[in-house]
C-alpha positions in Angstrom: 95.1 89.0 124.2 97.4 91.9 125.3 100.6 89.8 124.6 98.9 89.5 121.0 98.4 93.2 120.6 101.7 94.3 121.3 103.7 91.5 119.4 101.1 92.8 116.3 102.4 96.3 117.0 106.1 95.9 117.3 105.9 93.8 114.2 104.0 96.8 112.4 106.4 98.9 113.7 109.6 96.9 112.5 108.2 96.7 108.8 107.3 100.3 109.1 110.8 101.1 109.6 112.3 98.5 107.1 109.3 99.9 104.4 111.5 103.5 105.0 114.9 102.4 104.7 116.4 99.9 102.7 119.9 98.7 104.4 119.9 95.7 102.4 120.1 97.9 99.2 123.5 97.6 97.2 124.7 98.9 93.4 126.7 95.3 92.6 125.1 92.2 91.7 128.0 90.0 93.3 127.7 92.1 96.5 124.2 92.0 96.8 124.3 88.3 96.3 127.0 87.8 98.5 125.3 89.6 101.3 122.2 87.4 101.0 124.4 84.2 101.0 125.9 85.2 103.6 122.7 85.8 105.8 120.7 83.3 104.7 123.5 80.7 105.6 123.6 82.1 109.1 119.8 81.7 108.9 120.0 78.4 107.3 123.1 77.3 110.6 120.6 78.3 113.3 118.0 76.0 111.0 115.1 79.2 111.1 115.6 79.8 106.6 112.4 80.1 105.5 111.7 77.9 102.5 111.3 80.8 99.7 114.6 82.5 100.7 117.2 79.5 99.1 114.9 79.6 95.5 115.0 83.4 95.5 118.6 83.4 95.8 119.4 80.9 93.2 117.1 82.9 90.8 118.9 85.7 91.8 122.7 84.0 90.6 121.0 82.5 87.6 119.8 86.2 86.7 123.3 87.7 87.4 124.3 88.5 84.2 121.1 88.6 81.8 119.0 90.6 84.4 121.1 92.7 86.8 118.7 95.1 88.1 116.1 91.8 88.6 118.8 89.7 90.1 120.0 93.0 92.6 116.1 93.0 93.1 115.7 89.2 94.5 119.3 89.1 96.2 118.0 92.5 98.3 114.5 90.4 99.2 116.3 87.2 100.1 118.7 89.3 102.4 115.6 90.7 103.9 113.8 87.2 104.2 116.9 86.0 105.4 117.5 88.4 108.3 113.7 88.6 109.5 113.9 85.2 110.1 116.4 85.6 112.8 114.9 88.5 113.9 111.8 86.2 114.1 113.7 83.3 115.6 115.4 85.6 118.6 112.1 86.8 119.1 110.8 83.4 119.7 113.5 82.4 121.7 112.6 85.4 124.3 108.8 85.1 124.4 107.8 81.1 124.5 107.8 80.8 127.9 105.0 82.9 128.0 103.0 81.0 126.0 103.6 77.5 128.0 100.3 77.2 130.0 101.1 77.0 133.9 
């Protein structure tokens, strides 16, 4: 139960901190797009992409030139998806021995 408690905090607490900044924010629709590319093949290397992220980011290209601002929009979010799910795949890695009953 406490092991519950604090993996609920510190993930309130990292989308606190992501809800206050925006790193993943950029002013170019190639950039932008090429940023999430480039994290969600990592993501996709290390086999933790979460489904959504490959659809967003192919929405994203399609919108490139008709939609800028919605394209920038969905590039940023699949950037985001893309990097919390190697955050969440590190944290995995460190914390499943725990839950292996002994």
């Amino acid at each position: 139960m406490k092991k519950l408690i604090l993996i609920s905090t510190i993930t309130v607490a990292f989308l606190a901190g992501c809800a206050m900044t925006n790193p993943y924010a950029t002013n170019s629709v190639d950039s932008a797009i090429a940023n999430a590319q480039t994290k969600y093949n990592k993501a996709h290397s290390e086999m933790v992409a979460w489904k959504g992220t490959k659809k967003m980011l192919e929405k994203a290209k399609k919108l490139a030139k008709s939609d800028p601002k919605k394209a920038i929009a969905l590039a940023n979010e699949a950037a985001y998806e893309a990097s919390t799910a190697l955050a969440q795949s590190a944290e995995f890695d460190k914390t499943w021995r725990s839950a292996v009953p002994q």
